[in-house]
C-alpha positions, 0 to 999 in steps of 0.5 A: 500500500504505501508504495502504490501511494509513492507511486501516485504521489509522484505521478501528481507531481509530474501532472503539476509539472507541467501547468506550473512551468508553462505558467512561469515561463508565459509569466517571463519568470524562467529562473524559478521555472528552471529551478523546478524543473532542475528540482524535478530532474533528481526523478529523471528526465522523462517524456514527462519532463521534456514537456515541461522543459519545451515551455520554456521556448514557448514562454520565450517566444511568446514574451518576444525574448527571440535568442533565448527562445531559440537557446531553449529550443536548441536544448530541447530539440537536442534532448529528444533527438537523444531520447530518439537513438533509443526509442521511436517518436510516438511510443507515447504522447509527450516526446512527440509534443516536446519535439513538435515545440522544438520546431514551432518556436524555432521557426517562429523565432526565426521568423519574428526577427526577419529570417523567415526563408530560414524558418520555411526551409527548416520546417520544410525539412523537418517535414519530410523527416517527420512525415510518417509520425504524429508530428507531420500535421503540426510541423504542416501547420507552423509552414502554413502559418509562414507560407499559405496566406497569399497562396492557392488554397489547396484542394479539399478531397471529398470520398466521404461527407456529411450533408450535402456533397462537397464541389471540388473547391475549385467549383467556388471561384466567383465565391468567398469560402470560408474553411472550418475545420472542426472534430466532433470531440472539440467544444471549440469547434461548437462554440464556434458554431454559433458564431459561424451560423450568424456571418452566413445568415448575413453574408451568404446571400453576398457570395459567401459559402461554409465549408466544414472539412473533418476527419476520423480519430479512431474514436468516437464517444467517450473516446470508446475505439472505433471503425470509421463507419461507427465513428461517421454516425457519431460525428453525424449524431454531433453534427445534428445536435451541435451544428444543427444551425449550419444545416446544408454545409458540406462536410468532407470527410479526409485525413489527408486534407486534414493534414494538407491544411496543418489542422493540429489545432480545432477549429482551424479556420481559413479564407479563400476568396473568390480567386482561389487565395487564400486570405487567412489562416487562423489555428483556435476559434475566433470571436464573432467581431475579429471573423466578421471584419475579416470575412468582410475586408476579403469580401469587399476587396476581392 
């Protein structure tokens, strides 16, 4: 008994780990974050732990501290390539996440201070490196965070839908299309869904269309396994439950568009406008004024 209870106490101590140092290193207070995580390192130096440590880079980054974003970046990259000589990438979830921070801060850093063909060239590598692992669609989205507004959208497969079937996206020229990409066990995704519902009742009749690609996880309720059949009825059960004011929208359904589109992050939303360019790439959901002056600036300018 009292060593089962070491045992929990020391998995509650690495659960804290991580929201304590990325709370620390958003603060800018990295001397107290690295004294933890030194003082976690007695344990060793898990997946666990390399998590932890990758906050620091993004604390950096987002404080704008570039050289010391990318220093942390450097140390953690390094970390996980030695963990790597004696393990594969997605044997569990957090060397993946450790990794895939690695590469984001360090392109987004290079980018932030005027390097930014630098930052594609890396990501662009790192890609095809890491293109059969769980870190492809991440490494996908930070390139398209660098490259794809003010590029050709590209194509949405379309085998298998929800609603109406999909045109290619082609068939929209002459229309703004607005891409939503959502899963059906995002709560994002829904509380999107009445912002999105509200901008098509004002702007379709101006050319506006929503389009709202998905694809499977393997799983559908309460995270139960699933076949792909089993999950499109769930995600069609969420689709009429939570979606409900969006009927009519087309929804693809394909893991490699997801991919494509570097969709890591639910909702990802992207504006393509009437010439097939596309005007805005937006990981996470946004609110109804920051979505609504968008989708008009585009619309009236193209």
């Amino acid at each position: 008994m009292r060593l089962l209870t070491l045992v929990a106490l020391a998995c509650s101590a690495w659960a804290q780990l991580v929201p304590e140092v990325r709370g620390l290193a958003n603060q800018g207070n990295f001397a107290a974050a690295e004294k933890l995580l030194n003082d976690a390192a007695k344990s060793g130096k898990g997946p666990e732990w390399l998590e932890a440590y990758s906050w620091l880079a993004r604390g950096a980054l987002n404080n704008k501290q570039y050289d010391k974003a990318e220093q942390y970046a450097a140390k953690t990259r390094e970390m996980c390539l030695a963990e790597l000589s004696k393990r594969k990438l997605d044997a569990e979830p957090r060397l993946p996440i450790a990794l895939g921070a690695s590469q984001e801060v360090h392109a987004q850093s290079l980018a932030a201070q005027g390097r930014r063909s630098e930052g594609v060239a890396f990501l662009q590598a790192e890609l095809k490196t890491y293109r059969d692992t769980s870190i492809r669609t991440r490494i996908q989205k930070n390139l398209n965070l660098l490259t794809l507004e003010g590029a050709p959208a590209p194509p949405l497969a379309a085998k298998e839908w929800l609603n109406a079937q999909p045109k290619a996206l082609s068939a929209y020229r002459g229309k703004t299309v607005l891409l939503f990409f959502w899963a059906h066990w995002c709560g994002d995704c829904k509380a999107q869904a009445p912002i999105l519902a509200k901008l098509r009742g004002e702007l379709e009749s101006k050319g506006l269309v929503i389009i709202a690609p998905t694809r499977y996880y393997g799983y559908a309720a309460r995270g139960e396994d699933a076949t792909p059949e089993v999950e499109k009825k769930h995600a069609e059960k969420i689709l009429a439950e939570s979606y409900s004011s969006l009927a009519r929208m087309p929804v693809p359904i394909d893991n490699e568009t997801f991919m494509n589109y570097g969709s890591s992050t639910t909702p990802t939303l992207v504006l393509v406008d009437r010439k097939g360019i596309v005007r805005m790439y937006r990981p996470g959901k946004m609110t109804y004024e920051e979505l609504s002056a968008k989708l008009r600036d585009v619309m009236t300018a193209s």
